[in-house]
C-alpha positions as CSV (number, residue, x, y, z in Angstrom):
1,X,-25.9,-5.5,-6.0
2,X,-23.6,-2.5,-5.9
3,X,-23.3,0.0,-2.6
4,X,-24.5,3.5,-3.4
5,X,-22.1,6.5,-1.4
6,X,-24.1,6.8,1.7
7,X,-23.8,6.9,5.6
8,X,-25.8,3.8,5.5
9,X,-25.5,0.8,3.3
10,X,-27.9,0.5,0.6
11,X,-27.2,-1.7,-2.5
12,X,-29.5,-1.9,-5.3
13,X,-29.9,-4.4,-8.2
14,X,-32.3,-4.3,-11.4
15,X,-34.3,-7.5,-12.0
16,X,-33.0,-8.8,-15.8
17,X,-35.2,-10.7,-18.1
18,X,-34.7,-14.3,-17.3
19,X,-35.8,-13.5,-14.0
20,X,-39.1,-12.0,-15.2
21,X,-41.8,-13.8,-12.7
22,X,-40.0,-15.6,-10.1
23,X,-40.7,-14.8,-6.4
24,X,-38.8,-12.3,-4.4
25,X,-37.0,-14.6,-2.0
26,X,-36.1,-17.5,-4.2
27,X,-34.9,-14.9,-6.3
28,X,-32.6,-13.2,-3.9
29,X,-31.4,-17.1,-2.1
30,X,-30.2,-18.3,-5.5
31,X,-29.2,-14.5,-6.5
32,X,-27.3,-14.1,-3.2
33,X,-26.5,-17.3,-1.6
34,X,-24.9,-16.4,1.4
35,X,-28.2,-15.9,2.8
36,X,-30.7,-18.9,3.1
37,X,-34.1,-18.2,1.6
38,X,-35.7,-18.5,5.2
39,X,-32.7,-15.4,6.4
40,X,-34.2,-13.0,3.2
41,X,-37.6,-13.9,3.9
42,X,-36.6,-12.0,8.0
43,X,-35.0,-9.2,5.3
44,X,-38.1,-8.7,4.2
45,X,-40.5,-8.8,6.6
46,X,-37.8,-6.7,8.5
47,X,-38.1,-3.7,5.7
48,X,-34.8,-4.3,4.7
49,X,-35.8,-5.4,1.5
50,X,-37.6,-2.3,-0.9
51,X,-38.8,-3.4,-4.3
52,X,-39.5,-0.4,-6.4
53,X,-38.8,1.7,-3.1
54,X,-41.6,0.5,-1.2
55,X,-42.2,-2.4,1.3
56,X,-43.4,-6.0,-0.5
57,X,-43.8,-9.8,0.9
58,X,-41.6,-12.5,-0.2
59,X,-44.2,-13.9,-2.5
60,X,-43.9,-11.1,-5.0
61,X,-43.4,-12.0,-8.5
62,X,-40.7,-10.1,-10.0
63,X,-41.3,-8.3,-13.2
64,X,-37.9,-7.7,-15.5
65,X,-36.7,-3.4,-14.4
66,X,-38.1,-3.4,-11.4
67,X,-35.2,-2.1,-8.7
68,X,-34.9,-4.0,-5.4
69,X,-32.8,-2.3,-2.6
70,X,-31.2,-3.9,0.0
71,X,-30.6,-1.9,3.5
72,X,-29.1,-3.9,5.9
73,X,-29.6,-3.2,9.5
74,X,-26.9,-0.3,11.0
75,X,-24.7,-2.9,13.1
76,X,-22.0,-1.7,15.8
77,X,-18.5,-2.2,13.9
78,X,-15.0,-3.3,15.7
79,X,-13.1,-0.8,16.7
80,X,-9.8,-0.2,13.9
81,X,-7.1,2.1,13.3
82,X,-8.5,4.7,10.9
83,X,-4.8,6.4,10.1
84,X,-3.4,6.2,6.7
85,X,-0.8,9.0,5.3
86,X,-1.6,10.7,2.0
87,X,1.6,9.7,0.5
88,X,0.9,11.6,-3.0
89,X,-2.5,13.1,-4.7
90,X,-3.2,14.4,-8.0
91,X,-6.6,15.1,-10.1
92,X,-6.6,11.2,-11.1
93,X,-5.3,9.4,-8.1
94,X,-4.4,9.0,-4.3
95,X,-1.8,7.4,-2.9
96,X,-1.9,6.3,0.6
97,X,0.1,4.2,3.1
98,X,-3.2,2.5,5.2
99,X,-2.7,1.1,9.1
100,X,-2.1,-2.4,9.7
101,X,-5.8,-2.6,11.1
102,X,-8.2,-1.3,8.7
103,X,-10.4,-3.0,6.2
104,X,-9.9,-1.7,2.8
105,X,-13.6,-1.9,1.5
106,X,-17.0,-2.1,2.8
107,X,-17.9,-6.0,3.8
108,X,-19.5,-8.2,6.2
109,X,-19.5,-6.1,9.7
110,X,-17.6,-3.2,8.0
111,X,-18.7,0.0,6.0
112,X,-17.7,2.9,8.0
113,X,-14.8,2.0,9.4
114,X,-12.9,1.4,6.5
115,X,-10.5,3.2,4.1
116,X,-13.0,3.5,1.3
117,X,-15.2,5.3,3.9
118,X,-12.6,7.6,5.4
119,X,-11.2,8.7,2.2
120,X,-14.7,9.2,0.6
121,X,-15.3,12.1,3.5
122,X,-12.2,13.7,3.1
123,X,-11.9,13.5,-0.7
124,X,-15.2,13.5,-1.8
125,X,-17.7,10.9,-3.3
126,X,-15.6,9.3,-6.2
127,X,-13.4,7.1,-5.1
128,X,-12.6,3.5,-5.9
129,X,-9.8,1.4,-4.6
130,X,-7.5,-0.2,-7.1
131,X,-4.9,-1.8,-5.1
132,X,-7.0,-3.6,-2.0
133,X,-4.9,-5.4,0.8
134,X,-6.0,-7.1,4.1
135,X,-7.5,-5.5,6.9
136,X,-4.2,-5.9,8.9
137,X,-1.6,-5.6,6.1
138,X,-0.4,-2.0,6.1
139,X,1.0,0.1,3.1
140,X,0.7,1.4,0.1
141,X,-3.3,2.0,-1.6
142,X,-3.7,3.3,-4.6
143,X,-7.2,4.7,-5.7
144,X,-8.5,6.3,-8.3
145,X,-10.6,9.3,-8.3
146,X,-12.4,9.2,-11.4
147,X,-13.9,5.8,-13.5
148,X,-11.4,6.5,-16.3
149,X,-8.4,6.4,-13.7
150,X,-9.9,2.4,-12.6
151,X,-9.9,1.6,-15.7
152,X,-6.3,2.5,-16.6
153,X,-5.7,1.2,-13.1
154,X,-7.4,-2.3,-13.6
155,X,-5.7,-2.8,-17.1
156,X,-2.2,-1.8,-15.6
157,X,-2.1,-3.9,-12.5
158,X,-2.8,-6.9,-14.4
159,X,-0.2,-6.7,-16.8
160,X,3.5,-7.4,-16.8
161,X,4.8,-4.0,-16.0
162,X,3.6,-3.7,-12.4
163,X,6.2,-4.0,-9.8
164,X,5.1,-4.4,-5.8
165,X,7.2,-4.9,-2.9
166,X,6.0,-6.3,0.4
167,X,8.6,-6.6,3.2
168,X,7.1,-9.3,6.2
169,X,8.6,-10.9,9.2
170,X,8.2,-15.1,9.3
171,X,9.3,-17.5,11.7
172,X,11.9,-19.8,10.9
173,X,15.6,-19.9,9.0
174,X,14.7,-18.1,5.5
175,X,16.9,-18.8,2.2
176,X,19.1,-16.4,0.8
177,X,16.4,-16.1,-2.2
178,X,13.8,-18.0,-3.3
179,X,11.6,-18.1,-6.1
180,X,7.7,-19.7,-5.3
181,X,6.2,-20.8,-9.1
182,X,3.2,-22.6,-8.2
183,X,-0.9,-23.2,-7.7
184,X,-2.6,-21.6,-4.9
185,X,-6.3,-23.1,-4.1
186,X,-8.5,-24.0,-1.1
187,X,-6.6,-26.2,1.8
188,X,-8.9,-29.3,2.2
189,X,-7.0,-29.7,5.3
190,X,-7.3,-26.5,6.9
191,X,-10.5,-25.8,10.2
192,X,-10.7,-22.7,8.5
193,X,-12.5,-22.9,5.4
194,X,-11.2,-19.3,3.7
195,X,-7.4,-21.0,3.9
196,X,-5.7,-21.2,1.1
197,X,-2.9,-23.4,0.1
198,X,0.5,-23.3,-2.0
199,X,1.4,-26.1,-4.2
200,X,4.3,-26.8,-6.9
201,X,1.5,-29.1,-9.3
202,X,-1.2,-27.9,-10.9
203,X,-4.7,-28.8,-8.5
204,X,-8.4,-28.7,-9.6
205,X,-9.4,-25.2,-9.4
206,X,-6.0,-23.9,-8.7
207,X,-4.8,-20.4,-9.6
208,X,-1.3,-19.7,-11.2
209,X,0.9,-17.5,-8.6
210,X,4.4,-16.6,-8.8
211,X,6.3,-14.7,-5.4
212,X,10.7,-14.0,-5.2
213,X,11.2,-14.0,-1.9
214,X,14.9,-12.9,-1.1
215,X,15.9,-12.6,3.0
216,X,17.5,-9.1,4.4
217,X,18.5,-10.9,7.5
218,X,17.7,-14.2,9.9
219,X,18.1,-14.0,13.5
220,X,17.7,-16.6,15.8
221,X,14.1,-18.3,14.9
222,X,13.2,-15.0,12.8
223,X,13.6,-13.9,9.4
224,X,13.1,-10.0,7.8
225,X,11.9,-11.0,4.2
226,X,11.3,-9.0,1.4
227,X,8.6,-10.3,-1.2
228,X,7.6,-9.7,-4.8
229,X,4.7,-11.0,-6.1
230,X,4.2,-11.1,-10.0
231,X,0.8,-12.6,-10.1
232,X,-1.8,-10.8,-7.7
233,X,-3.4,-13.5,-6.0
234,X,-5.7,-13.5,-2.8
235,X,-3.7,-14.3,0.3
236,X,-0.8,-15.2,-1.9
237,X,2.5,-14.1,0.1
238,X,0.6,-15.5,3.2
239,X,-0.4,-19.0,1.9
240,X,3.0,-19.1,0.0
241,X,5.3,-18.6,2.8
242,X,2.8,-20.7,5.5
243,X,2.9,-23.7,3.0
244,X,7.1,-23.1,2.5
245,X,7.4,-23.8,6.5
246,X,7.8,-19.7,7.1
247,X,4.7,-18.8,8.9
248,X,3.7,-15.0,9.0
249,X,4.3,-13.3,12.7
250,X,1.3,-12.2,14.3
251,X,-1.1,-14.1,11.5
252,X,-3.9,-15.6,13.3
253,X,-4.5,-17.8,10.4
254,X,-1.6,-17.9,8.5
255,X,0.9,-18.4,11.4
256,X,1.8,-21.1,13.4
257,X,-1.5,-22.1,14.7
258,X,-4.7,-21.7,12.4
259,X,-6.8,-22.1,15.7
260,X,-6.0,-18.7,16.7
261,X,-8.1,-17.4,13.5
262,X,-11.2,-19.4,14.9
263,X,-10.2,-18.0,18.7
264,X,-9.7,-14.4,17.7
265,X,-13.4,-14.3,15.2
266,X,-15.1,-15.6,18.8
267,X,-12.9,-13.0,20.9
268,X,-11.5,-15.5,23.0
269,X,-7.9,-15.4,22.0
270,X,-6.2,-16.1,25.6
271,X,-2.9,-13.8,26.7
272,X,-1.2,-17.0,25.9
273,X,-3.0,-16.5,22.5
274,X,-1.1,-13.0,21.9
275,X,1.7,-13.8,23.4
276,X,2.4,-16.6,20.8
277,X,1.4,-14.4,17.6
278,X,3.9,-11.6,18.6
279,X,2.7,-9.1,17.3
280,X,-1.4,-8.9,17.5
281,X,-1.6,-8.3,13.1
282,X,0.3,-10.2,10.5
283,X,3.5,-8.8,10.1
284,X,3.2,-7.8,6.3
285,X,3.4,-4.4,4.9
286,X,3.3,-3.3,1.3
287,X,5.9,-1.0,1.1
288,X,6.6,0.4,-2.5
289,X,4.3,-0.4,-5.9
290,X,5.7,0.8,-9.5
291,X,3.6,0.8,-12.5
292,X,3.1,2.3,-16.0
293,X,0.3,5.3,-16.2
294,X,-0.7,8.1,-18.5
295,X,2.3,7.3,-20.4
296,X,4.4,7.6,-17.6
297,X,5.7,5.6,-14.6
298,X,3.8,5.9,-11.0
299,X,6.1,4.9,-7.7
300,X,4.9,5.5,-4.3
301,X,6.5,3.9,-1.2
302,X,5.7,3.8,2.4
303,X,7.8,3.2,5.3
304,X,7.6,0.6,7.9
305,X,5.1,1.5,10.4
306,X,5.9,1.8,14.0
307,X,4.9,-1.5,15.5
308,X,6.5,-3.6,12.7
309,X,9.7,-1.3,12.4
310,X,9.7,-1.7,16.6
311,X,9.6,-5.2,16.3
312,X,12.3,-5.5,13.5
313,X,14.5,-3.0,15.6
314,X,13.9,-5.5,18.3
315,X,14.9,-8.8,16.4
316,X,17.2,-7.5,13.6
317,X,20.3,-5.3,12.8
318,X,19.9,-1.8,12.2
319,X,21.5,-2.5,8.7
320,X,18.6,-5.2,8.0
321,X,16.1,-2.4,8.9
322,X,18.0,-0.1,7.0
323,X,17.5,-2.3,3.9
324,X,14.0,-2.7,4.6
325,X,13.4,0.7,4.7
326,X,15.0,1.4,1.8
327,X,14.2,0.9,-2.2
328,X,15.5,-2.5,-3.2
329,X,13.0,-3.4,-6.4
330,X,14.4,-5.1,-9.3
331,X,14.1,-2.4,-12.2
332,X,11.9,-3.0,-14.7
């Protein structure tokens, strides 16, 4: 299914061939299996589930073009931090430095209260998000304004000539340099099931993922890191430096204690809880991307943001900060 721009949610799918004849709700539970077929069968009897526009009953049999819609029910979102700082804009692109609590993209709870969402009102209805980070990693966005821009933007960030730079905060005494060639894939021994894992050997199912990481400064039980990811893997500078020994500050599920992840989804997280994590995100911010397009070369950079440069005033030298601020990407 794919969202349609809309102050609701609607996604729509067209039922292909192959699924010419089967009923409604075993289509959508094997279609869209994070629902159980009993959960869309509610969807439908709900309304939330058009075929062809109109009402139907989960006994339908589907015929191959016929449109189903799905409107999910308007739920009350989390509150977030909706700033983000146009940090350049042309006819093709934006680039923006997003806060360090704000979903990227429509999902799960989320649709308005997210970048895509904001931007889409201020810049119109064609916008699509090439460079997507956590909901509390702050930094540098880029999106596209136009299909042909994605494209160029999908094509470019997955080839060898992209350059990112993430600076992060991690407990523990941090090597001068260090460069993390490995397998990222699902932690078997993790309570949380959406952890991942860094290993040096190949696993079953792994994906290939390659971080430097060099250190700006250590302090006491503290280190100001500066990371450079040259595959673009999900949760890979988190997993990485968790499974090094150099949890993230402030990362509920990447930092010292993954039970905080399960405490803070049930909004139980104690003032022990926060007090622990430091800061109340994960203390990782994209600060500066580099990458080929239209036949020339696109930088944008975006400073610390003020609870992260706060803390780093707090634990580190103004030189280290100084250095984080700064430009310090290898050339291309």
């Amino acid at each position: 299914m794919t969202d349609r721009p809309s102050d609701r949610r609607i996604a729509e799918t067209v039922i292909e061939p192959d699924s010419h004849g089967v009923r409604l709700d075993f289509y959508l539970q094997k279609r869209f299996s994070y629902r159980s077929r009993t959960e869309w069968q509610k969807s439908i009897a709900d309304g939330e589930i058009l075929l062809n526009g109109k009402e139907t009953k989960p006994s339908r049999r589907l015929q191959a073009g016929e449109r189903i819609a799905f409107l999910p029910r308007v739920l009350e979102e989390p509150p977030v931090d909706p700033s983000f700082e146009l940090l350049g804009e042309t006819p093709e692109y934006l680039a923006v430095s997003k806060s360090g609590n704000l979903p990227c993209h429509p999902a799960g709870v989320f649709f308005r209260h997210t970048l895509w969402h904001l931007l889409r009102e201020r810049f119109g209805e064609k916008i699509h998000i090439a460079t997507r980070l956590d909901r509390e990693t702050s930094g540098v966005v880029l999106v596209a304004r136009d299909a042909a821009a994605a494209a160029e933007f999908t094509r470019e960030l997955t080839g060898a000539h992209v350059h990112k730079r993430y600076i992060t905060l991690v407990h523990g005494t941090f090597p001068e340099e260090l460069a993390a060639e490995g397998w990222l894939s699902s932690d078997p021994a993790a309570k949380v099931r959406k952890k991942r894992r860094f290993t040096p050997d190949p696993v079953p199912e792994g994906e290939r993922a390659e971080t430097l990481f060099r250190c700006l400064e250590r302090r006491d039980s503290f280190s100001l890191v500066e990371a450079f990811p040259r595959t673009g893997r999900l949760h890979q500078i988190r997993a990485t430096l968790c499974s090094l020994g150099f949890p993230l500050v402030g990362d509920k599920l990447y930092g010292p204690d993954e039970t905080l992840f399960i405490r803070f989804l049930s909004d139980t997280l104690t003032d022990a809880d926060r007090e622990c994590l430091i800061l109340p995100r994960q203390a990782l911010h994209a600060s500066e991307i580099r990458l080929p397009f239209r036949g020339g070369t696109l930088c944008a950079s975006a400073s610390l943001p003020p609870d992260m440069a706060d803390l780093c005033r707090r634990l580190f030298s103004a030189e280290a900060v100084r250095r984080a601020e700064g430009k310090t990407m290898p050339e291309i």
